[in-house]
DSSP file (Angstrom, degrees, kcal/mol; ACC not computed):
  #  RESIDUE AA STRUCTURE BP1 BP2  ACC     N-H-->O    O-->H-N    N-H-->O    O-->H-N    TCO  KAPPA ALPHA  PHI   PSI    X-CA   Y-CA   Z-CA
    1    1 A X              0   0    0      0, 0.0     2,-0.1     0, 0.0     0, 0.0   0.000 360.0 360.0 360.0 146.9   56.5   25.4  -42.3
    2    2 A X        -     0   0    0      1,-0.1     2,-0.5     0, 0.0     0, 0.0  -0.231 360.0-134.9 -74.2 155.1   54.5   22.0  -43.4
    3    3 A X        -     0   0    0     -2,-0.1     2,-0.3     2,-0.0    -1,-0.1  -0.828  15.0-156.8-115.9 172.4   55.2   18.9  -41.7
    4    4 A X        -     0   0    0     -2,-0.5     2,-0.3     2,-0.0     0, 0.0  -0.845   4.3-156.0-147.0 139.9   55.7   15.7  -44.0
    5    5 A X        -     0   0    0     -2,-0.3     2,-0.3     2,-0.0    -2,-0.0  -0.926   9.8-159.2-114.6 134.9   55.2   12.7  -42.4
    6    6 A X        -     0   0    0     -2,-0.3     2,-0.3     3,-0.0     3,-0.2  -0.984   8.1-175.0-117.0 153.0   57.1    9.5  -44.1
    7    7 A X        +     0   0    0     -2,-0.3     3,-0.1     1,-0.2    -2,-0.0  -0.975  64.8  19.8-142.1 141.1   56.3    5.8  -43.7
    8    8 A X        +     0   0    0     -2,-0.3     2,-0.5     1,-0.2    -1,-0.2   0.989  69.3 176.8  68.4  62.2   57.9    3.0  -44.9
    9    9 A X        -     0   0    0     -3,-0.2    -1,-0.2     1,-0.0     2,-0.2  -0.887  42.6-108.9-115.2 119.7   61.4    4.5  -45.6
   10   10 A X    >   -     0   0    0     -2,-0.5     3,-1.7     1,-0.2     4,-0.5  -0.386  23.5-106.3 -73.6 139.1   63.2    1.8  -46.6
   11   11 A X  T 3> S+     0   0    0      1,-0.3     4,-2.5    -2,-0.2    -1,-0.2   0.555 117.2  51.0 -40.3 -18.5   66.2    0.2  -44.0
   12   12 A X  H 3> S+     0   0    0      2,-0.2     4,-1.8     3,-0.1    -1,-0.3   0.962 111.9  44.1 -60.2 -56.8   69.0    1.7  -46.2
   13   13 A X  H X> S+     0   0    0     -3,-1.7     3,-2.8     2,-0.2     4,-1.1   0.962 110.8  54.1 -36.4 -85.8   67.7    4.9  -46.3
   14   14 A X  H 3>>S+     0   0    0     -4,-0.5     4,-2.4     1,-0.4     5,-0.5   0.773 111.8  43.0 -38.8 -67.4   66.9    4.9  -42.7
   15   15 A X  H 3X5S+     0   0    0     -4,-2.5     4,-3.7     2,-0.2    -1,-0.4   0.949 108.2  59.9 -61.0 -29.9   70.4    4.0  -41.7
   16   16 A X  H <X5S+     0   0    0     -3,-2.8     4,-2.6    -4,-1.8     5,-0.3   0.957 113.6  42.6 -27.6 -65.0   71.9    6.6  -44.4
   17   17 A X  H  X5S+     0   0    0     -4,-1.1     4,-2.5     2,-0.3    -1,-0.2   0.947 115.6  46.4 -48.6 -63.8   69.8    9.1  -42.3
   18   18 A X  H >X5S+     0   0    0     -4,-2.4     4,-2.1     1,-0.3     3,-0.8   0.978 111.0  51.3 -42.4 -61.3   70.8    7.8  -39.1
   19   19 A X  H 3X<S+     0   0    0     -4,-3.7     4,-2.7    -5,-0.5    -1,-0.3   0.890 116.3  38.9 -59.8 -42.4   74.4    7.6  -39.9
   20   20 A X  H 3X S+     0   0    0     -4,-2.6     4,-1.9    -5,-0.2     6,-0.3   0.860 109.2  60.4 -80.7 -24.6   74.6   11.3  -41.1
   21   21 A X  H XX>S+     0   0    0     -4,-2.5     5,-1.2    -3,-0.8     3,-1.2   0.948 119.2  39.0 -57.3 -78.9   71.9   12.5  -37.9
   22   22 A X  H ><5S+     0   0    0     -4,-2.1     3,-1.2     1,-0.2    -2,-0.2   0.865 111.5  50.5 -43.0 -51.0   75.3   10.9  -35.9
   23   23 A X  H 3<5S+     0   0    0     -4,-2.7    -1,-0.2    -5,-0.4    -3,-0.1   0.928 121.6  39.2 -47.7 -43.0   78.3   12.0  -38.0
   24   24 A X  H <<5S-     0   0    0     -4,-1.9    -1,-0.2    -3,-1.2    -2,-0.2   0.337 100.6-130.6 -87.4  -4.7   76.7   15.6  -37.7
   25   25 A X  T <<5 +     0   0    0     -3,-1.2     2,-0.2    -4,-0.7    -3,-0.2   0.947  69.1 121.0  24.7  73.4   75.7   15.4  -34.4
   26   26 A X      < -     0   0    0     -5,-1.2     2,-0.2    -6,-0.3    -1,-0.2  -0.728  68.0 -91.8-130.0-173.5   72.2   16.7  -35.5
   27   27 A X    >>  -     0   0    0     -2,-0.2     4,-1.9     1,-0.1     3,-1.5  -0.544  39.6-105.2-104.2 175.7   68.7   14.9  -35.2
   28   28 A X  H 3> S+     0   0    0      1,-0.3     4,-0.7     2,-0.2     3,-0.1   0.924 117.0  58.4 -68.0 -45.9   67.3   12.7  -37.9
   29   29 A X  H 34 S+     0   0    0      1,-0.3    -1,-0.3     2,-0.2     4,-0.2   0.475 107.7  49.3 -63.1  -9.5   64.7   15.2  -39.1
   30   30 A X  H X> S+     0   0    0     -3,-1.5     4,-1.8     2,-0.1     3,-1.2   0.791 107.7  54.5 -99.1 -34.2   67.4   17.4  -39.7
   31   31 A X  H 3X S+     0   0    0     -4,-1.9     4,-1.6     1,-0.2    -2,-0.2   0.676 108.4  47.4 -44.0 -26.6   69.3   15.1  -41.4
   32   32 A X  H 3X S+     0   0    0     -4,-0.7     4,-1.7     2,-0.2    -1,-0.2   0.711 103.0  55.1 -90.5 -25.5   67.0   14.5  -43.4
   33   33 A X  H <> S+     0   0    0     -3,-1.2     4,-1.1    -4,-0.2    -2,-0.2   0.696 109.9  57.5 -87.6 -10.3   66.1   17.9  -44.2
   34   34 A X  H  X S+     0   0    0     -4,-1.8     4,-3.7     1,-0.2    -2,-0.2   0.867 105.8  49.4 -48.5 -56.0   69.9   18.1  -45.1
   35   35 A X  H  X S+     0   0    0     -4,-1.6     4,-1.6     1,-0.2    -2,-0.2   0.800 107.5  48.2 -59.3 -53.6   69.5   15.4  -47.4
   36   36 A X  H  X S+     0   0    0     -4,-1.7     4,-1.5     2,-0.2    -1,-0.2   0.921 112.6  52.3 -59.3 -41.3   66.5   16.7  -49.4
   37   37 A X  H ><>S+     0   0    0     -4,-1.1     5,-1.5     2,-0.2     3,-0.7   0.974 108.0  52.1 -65.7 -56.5   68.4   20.3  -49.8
   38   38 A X  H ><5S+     0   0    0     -4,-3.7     3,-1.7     1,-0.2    -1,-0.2   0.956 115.9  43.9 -54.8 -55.4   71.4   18.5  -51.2
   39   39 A X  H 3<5S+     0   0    0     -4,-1.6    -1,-0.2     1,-0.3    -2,-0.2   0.578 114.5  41.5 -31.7 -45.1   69.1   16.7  -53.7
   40   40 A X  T <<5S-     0   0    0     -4,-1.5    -1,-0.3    -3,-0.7    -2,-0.2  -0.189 113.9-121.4 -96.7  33.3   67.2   19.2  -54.8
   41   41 A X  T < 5S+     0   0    0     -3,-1.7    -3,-0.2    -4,-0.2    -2,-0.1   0.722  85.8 101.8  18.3  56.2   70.5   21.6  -54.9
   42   42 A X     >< +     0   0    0     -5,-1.5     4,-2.5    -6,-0.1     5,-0.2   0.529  56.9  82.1 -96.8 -22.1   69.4   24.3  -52.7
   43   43 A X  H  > S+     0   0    0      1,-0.2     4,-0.9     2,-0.2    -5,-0.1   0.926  98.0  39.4 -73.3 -49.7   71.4   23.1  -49.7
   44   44 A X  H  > S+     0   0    0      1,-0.2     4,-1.8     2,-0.2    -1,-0.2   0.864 107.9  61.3 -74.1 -20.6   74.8   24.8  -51.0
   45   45 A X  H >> S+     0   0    0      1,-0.2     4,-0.7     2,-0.2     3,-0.6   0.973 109.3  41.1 -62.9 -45.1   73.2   27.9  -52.3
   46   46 A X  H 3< S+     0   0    0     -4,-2.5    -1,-0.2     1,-0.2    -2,-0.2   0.724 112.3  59.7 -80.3  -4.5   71.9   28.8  -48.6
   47   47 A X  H 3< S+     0   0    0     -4,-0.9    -1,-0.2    -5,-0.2    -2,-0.2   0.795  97.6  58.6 -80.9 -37.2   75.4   27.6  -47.3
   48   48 A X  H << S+     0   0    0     -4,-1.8     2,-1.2    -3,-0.6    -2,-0.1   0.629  78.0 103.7 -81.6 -15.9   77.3   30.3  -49.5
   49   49 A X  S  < S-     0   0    0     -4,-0.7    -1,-0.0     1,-0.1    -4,-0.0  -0.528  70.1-143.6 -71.0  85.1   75.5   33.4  -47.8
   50   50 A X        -     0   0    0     -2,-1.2     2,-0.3     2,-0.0    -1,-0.1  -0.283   3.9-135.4 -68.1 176.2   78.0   34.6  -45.7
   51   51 A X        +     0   0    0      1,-0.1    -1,-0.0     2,-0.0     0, 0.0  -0.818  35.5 156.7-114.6 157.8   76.9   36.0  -42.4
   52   52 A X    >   +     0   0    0     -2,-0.3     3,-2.2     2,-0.0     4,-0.3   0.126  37.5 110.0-158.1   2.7   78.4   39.1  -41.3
   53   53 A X  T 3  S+     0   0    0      1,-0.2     3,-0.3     2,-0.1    -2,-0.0   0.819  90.8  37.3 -15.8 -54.2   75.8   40.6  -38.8
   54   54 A X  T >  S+     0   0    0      1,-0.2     3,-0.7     2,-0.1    -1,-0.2   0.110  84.5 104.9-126.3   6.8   78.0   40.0  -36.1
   55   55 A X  T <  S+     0   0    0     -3,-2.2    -1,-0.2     1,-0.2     3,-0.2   0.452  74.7  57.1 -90.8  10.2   81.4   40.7  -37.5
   56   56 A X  T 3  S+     0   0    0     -3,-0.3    -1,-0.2    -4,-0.3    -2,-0.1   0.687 102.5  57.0 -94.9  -5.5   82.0   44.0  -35.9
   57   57 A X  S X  S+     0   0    0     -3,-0.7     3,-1.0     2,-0.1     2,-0.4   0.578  85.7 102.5 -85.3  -8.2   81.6   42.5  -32.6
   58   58 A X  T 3  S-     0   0    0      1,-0.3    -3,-0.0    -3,-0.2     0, 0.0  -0.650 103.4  -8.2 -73.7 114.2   84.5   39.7  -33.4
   59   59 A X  T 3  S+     0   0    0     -2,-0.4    -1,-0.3     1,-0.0    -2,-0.1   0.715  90.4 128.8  81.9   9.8   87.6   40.6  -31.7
   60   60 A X    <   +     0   0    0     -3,-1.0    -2,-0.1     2,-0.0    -3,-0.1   0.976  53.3  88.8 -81.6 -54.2   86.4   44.2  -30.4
   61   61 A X  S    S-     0   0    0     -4,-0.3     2,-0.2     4,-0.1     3,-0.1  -0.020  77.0-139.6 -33.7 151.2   87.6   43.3  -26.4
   62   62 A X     >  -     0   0    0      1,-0.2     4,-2.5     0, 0.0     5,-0.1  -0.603  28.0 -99.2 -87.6 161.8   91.1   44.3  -26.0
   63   63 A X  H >> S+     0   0    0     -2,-0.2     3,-2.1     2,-0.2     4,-1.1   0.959 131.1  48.3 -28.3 -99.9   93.4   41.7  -24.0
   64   64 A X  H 3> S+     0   0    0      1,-0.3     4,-1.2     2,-0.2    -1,-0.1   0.568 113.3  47.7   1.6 -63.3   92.8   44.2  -20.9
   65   65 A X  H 3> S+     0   0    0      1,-0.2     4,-2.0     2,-0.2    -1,-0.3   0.896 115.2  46.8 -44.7 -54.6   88.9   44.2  -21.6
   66   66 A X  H <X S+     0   0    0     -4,-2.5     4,-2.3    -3,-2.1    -2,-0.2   0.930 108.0  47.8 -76.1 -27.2   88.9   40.7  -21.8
   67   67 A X  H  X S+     0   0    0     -4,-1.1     4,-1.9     2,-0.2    -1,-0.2   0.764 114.6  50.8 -73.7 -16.7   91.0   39.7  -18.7
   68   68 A X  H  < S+     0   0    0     -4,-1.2     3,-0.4     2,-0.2     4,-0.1   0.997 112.8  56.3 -55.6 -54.7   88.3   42.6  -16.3
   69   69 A X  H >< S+     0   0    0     -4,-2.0     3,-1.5     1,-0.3    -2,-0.2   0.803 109.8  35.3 -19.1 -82.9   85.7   40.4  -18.1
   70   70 A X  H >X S+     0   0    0     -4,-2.3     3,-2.1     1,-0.3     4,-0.6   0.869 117.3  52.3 -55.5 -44.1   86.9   37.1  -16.9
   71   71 A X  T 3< S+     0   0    0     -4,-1.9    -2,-0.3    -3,-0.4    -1,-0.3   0.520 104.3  57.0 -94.5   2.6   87.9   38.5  -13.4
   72   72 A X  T <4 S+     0   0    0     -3,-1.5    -1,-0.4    -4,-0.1     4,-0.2  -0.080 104.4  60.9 -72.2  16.8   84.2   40.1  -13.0
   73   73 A X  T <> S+     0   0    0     -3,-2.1     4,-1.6    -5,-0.1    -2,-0.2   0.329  83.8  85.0-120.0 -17.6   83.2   36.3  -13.6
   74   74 A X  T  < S+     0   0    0     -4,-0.6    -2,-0.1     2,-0.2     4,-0.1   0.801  84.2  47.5 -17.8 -72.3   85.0   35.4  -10.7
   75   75 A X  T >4 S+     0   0    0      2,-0.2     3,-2.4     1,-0.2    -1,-0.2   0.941 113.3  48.2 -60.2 -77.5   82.5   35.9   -8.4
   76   76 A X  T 34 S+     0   0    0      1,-0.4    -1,-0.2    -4,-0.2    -2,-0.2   0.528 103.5  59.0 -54.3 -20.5   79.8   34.0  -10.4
   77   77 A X  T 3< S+     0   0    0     -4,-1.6    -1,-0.4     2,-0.1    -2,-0.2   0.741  85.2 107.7 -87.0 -12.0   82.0   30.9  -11.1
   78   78 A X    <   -     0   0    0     -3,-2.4     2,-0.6     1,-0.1     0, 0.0  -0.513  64.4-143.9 -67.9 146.2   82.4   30.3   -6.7
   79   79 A X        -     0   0    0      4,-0.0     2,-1.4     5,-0.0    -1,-0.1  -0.859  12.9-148.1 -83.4 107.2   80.5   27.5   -5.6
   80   80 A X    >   -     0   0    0     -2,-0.6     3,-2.9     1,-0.1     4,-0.2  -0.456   7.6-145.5 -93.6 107.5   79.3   28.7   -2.3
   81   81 A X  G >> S+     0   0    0     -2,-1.4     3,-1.3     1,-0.3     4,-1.2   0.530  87.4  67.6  26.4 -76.6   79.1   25.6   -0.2
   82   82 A X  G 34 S+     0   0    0      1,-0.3    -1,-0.3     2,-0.2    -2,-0.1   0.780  92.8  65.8 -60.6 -18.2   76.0   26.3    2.2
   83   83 A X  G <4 S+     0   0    0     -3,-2.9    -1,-0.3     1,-0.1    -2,-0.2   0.932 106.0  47.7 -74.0 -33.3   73.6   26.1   -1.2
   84   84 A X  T <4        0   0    0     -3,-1.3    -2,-0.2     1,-0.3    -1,-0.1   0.627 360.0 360.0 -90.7   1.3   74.7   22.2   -1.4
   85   85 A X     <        0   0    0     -4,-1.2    -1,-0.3     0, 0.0    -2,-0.1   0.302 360.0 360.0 -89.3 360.0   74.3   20.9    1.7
């Protein structure tokens, strides 16, 4: 990818940016790159591509599976003491 550097982005802009970097909780340079896609109307085209890679893996645990799961996590969650002292 290219970088673009911009200078002199006037203060409107620049809070526009801000304000959507915040709304989105993303960083300004992503905001921004948000803002060019919507503009040049690419932004919804890449938006409409579902994903489905991952969709046989959604929901495979059983209840059962998932509760071994959690209670093999047990262990990992204890805070043992003697590390904090």
């Amino acid at each position: 990818m290219k970088a673009i550097t911009l200078r002199n982005i006037p203060p409107r802009v620049e809070k526009a940016i801000r304000a959507k970097a915040r709304e989105k909780r993303i960083s300004a340079n992503k905001a921004v790159i948000e803002l060019l896609e919507e503009r040049v109307g690419i932004l919804e085209e890449r938006r409409t591509i579902p994903y489905t890679d991952l969709d046989s893996l959604a929901g495979a645990w059983s209840t059962r599976e998932a509760k071994a799961f959690e209670r093999a996590l047990e262990v990992a969650r204890q805070i043992d003491e003697n590390l904090w002292r």
